[in-house]
N, C-alpha and C positions, 0 to 999 in steps of 0.2 A: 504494500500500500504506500506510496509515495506519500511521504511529511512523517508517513509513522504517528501515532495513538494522537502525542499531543499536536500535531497541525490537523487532524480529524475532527477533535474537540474544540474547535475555533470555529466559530459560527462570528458571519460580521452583520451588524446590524444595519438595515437598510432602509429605515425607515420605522413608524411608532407600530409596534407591532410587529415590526414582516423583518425577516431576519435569511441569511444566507449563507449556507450551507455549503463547504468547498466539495468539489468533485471528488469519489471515493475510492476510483480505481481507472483502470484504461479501458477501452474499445474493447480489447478483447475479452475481457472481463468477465465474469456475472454479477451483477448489483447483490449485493449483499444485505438483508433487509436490516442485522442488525448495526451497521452502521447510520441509515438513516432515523430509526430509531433513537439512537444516542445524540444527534443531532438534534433530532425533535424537541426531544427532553432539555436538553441542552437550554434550548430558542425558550423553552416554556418556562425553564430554571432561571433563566435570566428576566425577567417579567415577576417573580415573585420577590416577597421582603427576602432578607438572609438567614432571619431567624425561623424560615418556615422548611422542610427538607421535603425530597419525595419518598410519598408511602405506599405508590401502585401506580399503574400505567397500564395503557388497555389499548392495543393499535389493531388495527386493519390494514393490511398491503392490500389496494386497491390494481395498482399495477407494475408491473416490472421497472425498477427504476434503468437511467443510465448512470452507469458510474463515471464517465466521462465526464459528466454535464453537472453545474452549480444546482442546486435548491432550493428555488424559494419556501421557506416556512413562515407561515402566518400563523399568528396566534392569536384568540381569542380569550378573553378573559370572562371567561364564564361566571364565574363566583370570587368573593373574596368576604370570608365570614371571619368570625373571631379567631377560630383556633385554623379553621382548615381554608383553603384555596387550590381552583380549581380552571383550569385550561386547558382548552382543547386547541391541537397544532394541526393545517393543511400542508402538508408537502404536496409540491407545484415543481413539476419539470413541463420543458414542451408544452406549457399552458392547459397542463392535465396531469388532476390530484394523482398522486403514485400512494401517499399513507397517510390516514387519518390519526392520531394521538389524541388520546384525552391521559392529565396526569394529573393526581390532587395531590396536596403537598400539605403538611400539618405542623404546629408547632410542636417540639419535644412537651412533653408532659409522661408523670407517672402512674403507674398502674397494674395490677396483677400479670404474674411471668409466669408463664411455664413452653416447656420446647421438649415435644415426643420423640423426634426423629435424631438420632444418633449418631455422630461422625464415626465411622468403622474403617478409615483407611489407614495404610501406611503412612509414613511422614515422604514428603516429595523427595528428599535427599538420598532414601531408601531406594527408589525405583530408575532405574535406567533411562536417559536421553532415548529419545522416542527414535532414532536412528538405530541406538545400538537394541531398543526390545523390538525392533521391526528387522533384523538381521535375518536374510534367509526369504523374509515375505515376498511372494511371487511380484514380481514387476509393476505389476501396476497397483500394488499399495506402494510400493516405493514413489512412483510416481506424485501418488496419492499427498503422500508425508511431504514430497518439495511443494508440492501446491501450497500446502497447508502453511508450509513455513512463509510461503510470499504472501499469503492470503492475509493473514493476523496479524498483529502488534504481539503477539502473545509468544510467552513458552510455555510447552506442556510439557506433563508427566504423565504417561497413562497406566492406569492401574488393570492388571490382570490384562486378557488378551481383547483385541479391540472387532468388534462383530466384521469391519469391512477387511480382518485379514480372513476371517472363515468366508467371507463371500468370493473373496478372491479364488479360492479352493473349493468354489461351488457349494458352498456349504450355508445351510441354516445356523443361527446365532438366537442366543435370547434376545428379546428387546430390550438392551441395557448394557450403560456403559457407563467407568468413572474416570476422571482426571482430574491431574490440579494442574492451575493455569497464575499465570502472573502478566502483567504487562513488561514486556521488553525495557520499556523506557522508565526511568524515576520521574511520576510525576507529582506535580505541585500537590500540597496540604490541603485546598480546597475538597468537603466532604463530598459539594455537591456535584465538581466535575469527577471524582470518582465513581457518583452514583451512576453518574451519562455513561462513564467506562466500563461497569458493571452490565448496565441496560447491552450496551455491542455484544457482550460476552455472553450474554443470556444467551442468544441466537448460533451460538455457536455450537455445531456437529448437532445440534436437537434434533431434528427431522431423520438423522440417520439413524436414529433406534427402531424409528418406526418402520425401516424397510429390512432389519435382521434378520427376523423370522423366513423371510421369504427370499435369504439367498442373494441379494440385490444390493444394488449402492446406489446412493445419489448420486444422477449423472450417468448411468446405462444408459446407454442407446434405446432398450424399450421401456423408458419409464420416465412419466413426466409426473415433475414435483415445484412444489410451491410454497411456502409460508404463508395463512390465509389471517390468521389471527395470533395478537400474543400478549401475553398478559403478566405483568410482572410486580409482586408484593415484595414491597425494600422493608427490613426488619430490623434494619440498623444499621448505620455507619461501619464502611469496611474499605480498605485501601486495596485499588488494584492491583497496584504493581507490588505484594505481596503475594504468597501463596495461599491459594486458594481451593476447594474442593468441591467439585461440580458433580455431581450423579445425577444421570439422566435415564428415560425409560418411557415406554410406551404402552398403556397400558389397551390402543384399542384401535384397530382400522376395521374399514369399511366401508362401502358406495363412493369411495372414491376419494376419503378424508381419512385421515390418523390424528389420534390424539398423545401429543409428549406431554412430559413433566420434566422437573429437575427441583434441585434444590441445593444452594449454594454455601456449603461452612467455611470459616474462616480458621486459620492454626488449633486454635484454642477446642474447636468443633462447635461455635456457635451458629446457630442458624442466621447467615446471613440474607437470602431472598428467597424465592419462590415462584417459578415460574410454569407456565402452564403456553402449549401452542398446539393450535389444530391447523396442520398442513394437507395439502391436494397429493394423491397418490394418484397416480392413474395409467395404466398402461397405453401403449402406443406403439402401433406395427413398425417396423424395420423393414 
């Protein structure tokens, strides 16, 4: 990605309201939706007081973006109440909406805690560069793994073996995958451009749990796929470019949609987010 995480997170303001999103990849590219995403958030983060943070975001890709191409995002300011506020963002290329955002944003306040779900991974330093556990994997994960690398700001760790090497070896996989991820770059203290870095990072490898079961990767020649919805609950201040622990899983396809999940811990194993996407499956002749 050309500028790398922090030139991605620069949104320039063009006006009251309408804000401009730099181009997020090349021509050759695929639009990546969670970068426009993070962007959105971004536009809508800037529009709110300081003392308010985001606590969920709810978007729609409307259409394929271009990564070549600037963004207008327009915000609206839907609410601004005591404790909470609320805006919704138009992403505009080519004079046509590509993603809708709506994101409410809350003042810190206290209140009863509790967190069910359990951080059960190794620590990242334990697990092998994602080169040397993919040693051996048929070719086109290899492939697979330099895309990745140009693809993200990010490094990974992947935990246990990763579903698109069984597919590569024709093989079914469960729906479900873990890794821990950081940002490449050190960036700024600011919580809330962390939360925007957060948002990009949701969108990351999701949709490929939902195609394991069935032997497949995103990107096959007979299989077309999409990100239709996505939804994500921030549960508390967490630094990117730290490590991080993402478990992801698929709990449902059908008529042509799949439903992910994930859920994001931080070193300590506290629940940092919560995210939820329903993507397009859909087969297509060769």
């Amino acid at each position: 990605m050309p500028g790398g995480l922090i030139a991605l997170l620069d949104v320039d303001e063009a006006g009251p309201d309408l804000f401009r999103g730099r181009p997020r990849g090349v021509p050759a590219d695929r639009a990546f939706g969670g970068a426009v995403v993070a962007q959105s958030l971004l536009a809508a983060t800037a529009t709110v007081p300081a003392d308010r943070a985001v606590h969920s975001l709810h978007a729609y890709f409307v259409r394929a973006g271009d990564p070549a191409a600037p963004t207008d995002l327009r915000v609206t300011r839907v609410r601004d109440g005591g404790s909470y506020a609320t805006r919704e963002v138009t992403a505009v290329q080519h004079g046509r909406t590509t993603l809708v955002l709506t994101a409410s944003f809350a003042r810190p306040e206290d209140g009863p805690e509790h967190q069910v779900p359990v951080l059960d991974a190794p620590a990242p330093e334990t697990l092998p560069e994602p080169e040397e556990a993919l040693t051996g994997a048929p070719a086109a994960v290899l492939e697979w793994l330099s895309w990745l690398d140009r693809r993200h700001p990010f490094d990974f760790r992947f935990d246990g073996a990763l579903p698109r090497v069984a597919a590569g070896r024709g093989e079914a996989a469960p729906p479900r995958q873990r890794f821990w991820f950081r940002s490449r770059e050190a960036l700024p203290g600011d919580p809330r451009l962390h939360a925007c870095a957060l948002a990009y990072a949701t969108d990351m490898l999701l949709l490929s749990v939902a195609v394991a079961p069935h032997g497949t990767v995103i990107g096959a020649p007979d299989l077309a796929t999409a990100s239709l919805d996505h939804a994500v609950w921030f549960h508390g201040p967490a630094r990117a470019d730290t490590w991080l622990c993402f478990e992801q899983e698929s709990a449902f396809s059908a008529g042509g949609r799949a439903l992910c999940s994930g859920r994001v811990f931080d070193r300590d194993g506290r629940l940092v987010l919560t995210v939820v996407q329903e993507g397009m499956l859909r087969r297509r002749p060769v």
